[in-house]
C-alpha positions in Angstrom: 0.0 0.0 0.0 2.7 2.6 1.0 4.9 2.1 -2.3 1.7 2.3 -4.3 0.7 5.3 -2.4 4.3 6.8 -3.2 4.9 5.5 -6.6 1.4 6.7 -7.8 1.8 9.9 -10.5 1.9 10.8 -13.6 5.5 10.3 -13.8 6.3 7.3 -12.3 5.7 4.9 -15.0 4.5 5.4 -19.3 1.0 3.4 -20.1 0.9 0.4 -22.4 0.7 1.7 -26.0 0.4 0.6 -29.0 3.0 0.7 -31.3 4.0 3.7 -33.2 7.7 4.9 -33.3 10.2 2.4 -31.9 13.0 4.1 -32.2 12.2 7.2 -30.2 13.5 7.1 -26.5 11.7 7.7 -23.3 12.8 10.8 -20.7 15.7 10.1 -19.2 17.0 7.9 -21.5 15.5 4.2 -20.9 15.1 2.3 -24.1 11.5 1.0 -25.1 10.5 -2.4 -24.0 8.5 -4.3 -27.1 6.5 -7.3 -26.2 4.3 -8.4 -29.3 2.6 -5.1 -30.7 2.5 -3.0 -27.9 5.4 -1.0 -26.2 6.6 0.3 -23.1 8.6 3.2 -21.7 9.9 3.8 -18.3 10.4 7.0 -17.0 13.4 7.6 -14.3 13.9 10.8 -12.3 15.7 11.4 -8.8 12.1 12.4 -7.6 11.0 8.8 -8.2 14.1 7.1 -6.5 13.4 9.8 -3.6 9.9 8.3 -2.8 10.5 4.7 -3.6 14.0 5.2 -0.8 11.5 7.1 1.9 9.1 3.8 0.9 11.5 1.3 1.9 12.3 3.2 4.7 8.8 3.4 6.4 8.3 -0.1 5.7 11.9 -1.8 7.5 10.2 -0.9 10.7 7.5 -2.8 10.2 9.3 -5.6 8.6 11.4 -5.4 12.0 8.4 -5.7 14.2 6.2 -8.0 12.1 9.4 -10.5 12.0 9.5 -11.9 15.7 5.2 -11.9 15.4 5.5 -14.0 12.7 8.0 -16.2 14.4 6.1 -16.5 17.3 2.8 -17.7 14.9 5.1 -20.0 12.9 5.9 -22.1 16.8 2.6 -21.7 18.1 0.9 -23.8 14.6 4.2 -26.1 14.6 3.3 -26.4 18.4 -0.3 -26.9 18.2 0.4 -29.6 15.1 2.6 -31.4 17.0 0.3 -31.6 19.7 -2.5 -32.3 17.3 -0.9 -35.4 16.3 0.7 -36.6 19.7 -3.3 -36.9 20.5 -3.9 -38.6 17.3 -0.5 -40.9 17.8 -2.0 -41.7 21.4 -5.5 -42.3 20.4 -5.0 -46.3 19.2 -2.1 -48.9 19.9 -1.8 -47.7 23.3 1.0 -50.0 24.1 3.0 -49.3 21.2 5.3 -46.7 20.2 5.8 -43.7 17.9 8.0 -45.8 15.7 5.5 -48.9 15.8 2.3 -45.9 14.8 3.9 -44.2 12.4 5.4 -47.3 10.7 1.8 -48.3 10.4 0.3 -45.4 8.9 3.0 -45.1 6.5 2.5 -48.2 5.3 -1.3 -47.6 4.8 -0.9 -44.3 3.0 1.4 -46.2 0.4 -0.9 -49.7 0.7 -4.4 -47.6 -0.3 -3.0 -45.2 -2.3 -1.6 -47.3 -4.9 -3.3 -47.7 -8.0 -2.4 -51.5 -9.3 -0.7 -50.3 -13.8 -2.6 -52.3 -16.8 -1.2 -52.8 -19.9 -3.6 -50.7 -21.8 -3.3 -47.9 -19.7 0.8 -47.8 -18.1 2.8 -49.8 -20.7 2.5 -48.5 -23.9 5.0 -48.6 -26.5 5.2 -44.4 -26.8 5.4 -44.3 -23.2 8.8 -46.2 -23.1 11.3 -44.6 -21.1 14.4 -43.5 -22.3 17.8 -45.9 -21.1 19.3 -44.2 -17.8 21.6 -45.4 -14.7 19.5 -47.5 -12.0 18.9 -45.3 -9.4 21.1 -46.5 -6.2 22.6 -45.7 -2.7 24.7 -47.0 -0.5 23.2 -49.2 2.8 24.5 -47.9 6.0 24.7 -51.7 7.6 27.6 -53.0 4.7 30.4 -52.1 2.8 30.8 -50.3 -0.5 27.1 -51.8 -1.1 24.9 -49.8 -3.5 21.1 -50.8 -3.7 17.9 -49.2 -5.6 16.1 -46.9 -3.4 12.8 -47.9 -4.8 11.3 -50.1 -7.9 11.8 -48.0 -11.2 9.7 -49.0 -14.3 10.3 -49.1 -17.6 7.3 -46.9 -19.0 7.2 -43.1 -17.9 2.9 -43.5 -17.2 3.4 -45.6 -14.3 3.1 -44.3 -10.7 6.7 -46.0 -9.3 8.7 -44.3 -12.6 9.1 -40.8 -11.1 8.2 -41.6 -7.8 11.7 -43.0 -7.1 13.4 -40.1 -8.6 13.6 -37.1 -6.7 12.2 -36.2 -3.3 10.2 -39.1 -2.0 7.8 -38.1 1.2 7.5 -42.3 2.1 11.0 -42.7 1.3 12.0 -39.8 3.9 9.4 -41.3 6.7 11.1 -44.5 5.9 15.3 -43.4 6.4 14.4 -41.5 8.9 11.7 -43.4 11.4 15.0 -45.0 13.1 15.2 -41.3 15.1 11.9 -41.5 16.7 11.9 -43.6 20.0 11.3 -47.5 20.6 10.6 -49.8 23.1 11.1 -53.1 23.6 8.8 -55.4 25.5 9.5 -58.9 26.7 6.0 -59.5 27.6 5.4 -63.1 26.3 2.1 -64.4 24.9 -0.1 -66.0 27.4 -1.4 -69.5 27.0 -4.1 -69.7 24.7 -3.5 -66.3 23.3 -3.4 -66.5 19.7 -0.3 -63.9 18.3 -2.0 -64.0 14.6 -5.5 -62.8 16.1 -3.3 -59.8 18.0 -1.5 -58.7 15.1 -4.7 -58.5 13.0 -7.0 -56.5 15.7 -4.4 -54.5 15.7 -3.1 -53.7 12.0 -6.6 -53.4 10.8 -7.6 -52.8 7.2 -3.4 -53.1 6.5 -3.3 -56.9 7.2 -2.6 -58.9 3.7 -4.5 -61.0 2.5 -4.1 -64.6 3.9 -3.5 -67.2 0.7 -1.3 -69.8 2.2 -3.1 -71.9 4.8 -0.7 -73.0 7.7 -2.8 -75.8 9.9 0.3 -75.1 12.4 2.7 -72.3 12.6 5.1 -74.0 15.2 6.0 -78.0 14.1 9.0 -78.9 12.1 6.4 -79.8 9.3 5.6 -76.2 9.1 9.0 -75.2 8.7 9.9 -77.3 5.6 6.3 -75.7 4.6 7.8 -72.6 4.4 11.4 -73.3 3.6 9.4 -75.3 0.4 6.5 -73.5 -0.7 6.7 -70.3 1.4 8.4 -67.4 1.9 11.8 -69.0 1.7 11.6 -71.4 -1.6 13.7 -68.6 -3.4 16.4 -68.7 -1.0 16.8 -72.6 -0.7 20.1 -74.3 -1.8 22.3 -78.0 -2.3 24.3 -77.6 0.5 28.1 -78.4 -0.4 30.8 -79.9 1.7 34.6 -80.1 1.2 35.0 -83.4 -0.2 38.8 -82.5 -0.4 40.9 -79.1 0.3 39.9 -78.6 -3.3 36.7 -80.0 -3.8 33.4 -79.1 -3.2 30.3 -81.5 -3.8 26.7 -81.7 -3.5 26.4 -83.0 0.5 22.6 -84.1 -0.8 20.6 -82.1 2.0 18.9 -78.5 1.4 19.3 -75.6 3.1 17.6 -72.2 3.5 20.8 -70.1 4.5 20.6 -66.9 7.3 24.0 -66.7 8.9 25.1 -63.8 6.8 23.2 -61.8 8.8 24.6 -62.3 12.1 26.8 -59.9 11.9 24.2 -57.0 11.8 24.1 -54.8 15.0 20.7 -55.1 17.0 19.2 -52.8 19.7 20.2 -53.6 22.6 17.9 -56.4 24.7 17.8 -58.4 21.5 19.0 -61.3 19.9 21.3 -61.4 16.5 20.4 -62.7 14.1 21.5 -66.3 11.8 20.6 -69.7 11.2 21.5 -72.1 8.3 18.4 -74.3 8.2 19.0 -78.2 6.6 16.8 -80.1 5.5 16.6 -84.1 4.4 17.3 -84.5 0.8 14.5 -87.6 0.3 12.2 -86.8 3.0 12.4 -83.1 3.5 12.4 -83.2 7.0 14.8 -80.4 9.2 17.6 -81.8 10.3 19.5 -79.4 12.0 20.2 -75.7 12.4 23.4 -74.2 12.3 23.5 -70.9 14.3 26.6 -68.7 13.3 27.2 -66.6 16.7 28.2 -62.3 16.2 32.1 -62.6 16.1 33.7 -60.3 18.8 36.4 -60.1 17.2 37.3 -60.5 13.1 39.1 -63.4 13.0 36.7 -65.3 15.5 33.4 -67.0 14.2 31.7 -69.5 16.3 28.7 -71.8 15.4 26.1 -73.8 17.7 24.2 -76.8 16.2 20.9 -77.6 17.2 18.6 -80.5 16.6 14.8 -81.5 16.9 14.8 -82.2 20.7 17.3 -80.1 22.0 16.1 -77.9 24.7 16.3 -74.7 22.7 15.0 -75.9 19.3 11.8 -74.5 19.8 13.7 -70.6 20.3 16.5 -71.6 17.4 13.5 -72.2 15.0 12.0 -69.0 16.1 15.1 -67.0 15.4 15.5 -68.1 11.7 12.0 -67.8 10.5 12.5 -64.1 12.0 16.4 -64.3 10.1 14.8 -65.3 6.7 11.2 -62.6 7.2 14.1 -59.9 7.5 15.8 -61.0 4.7 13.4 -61.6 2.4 
């Protein structure tokens, strides 16, 4: 308002005009400005700069003042956001935390927001995209280890093409949900309580679709179900032995392999994790699993064998079908 108050005038600035004598030169010298078939001039005099210095000058004060007001409005929305959401955080999962919550509804913006591509409408041949470099980036948890950030596709009209280049909002949440705080619980199931049923009442709407049928999730049989058929059948191997100090032959089991992982640093209260899962080569029965222990120090690596019976068998099975859901 104040500038327009003391720019106003005849002199300030020259009308649009149509065009009639480009060459001639406004007051003061300034050259005509053309855009299409209309001109325009701009008039300069000390008067002007005068008024538009006095301008600026009235309004720094009122930047000045209107500065620490608007800082003060800028933390009282950030505050009354954040408090907004700590109510919304604390409304459901009351015994979990910010990490758990957040985790959650992260995964259900990107689970019922995605729209499922068609050939007719995502992968046509015009909408190829051109050849480029796989987008990567280094883990934090290995060495000199690159891997995508996200899928990429090949045709520029689906939803995951540009959504892995660039600024990512579920790809911040996700690299940065390690910073909020956790909690670990060692509260055990109770007898007769049924984990699955927990998980479910409590993930809601997010829970996939159940299409394999286990009739038990605990027996030996269930394990070769899953090494087999399941979520591990990718991952399953020959196992080889040293026949020789330079031969290596089929030893005729089969085994679902996890002890690469042992090495990975955990939170502290929990337990690493490994486990090299073998399996009969006729009968397909678990034989044994071989549990690669953290080394302490580089050149140390110990491993514990365990078999049906054994005492711990029950816990050892436990830690590699949670080894093989991390890795897969």
């Amino acid at each position: 308002w104040l500038l327009h108050r003391f720019m106003a005038g005849k002199k300030g600035t020259r009308a649009v005009a149509p065009v009639q004598d480009v060459t001639q030169q406004p007051p003061g010298g300034w050259p005509v400005v053309q855009a299409g078939t209309q001109t325009a001039g701009f008039f300069f005099s000390w008067s002007v700069a005068l008024r538009l210095s006095l301008a600026l000058l009235l309004t720094l004060p009122i930047l000045v003042l209107m500065l620490p007001l608007l800082l003060i409005e800028t933390l009282l929305l950030a505050a009354l956001i954040l408090m907004t959401l700590k109510i919304y955080l604390n409304s459901f999962l009351l015994e979990s935390d910010w990490y758990t919550k957040i985790l959650l509804l992260s995964y259900k913006k990107i689970l019922f927001s995605h729209s499922r591509p068609t050939a007719r409408s995502h992968m046509l041949v015009e909408h190829l995209a051109p050849k480029r470099p796989l987008l990567t980036n280094y883990i934090a948890y290995a060495l000199n280890i690159r891997v995508p950030l996200k899928s990429e596709e090949d045709f520029t009209g689906a939803r995951a093409a540009t959504a892995a280049r660039g600024f990512s909002l579920s790809r911040w949440i996700e690299e940065n949900l390690h910073k909020l705080p956790m909690s670990v619980s060692s509260e055990r199931f109770k007898a007769g309580e049924d984990p699955v049923r927990y998980v479910m009442e409590r993930i809601g709407d997010a829970y996939p679709t159940v299409t394999t049928v286990y009739r038990e999730k605990l027996t030996d049989e269930a394990l070769t179900q899953l090494c087999f058929f399941g979520l591990g059948a990718h991952r399953l191997y020959r196992a080889r032995t040293l026949s020789s100090p330079t031969e290596v032959v089929d030893s005729g089991d089969f085994v679902v392999r996890t002890n690469f992982l042992a090495d990975l640093p955990v939170r502290e209260g929990l337990d690493s994790y490994g486990g090299d899962a073998y399996f009969d080569e006729t009968t397909w029965r678990i034989k044994k699993i071989v549990r690669k222990l953290p080394r302490q120090q580089p050149w140390e690596s110990e491993e514990l064998t365990y078999r049906p019976g054994d005492p711990e068998w029950e816990y050892v099975k436990f830690v590699f079908r949670s080894s093989l859901f991390s890795l897969v």
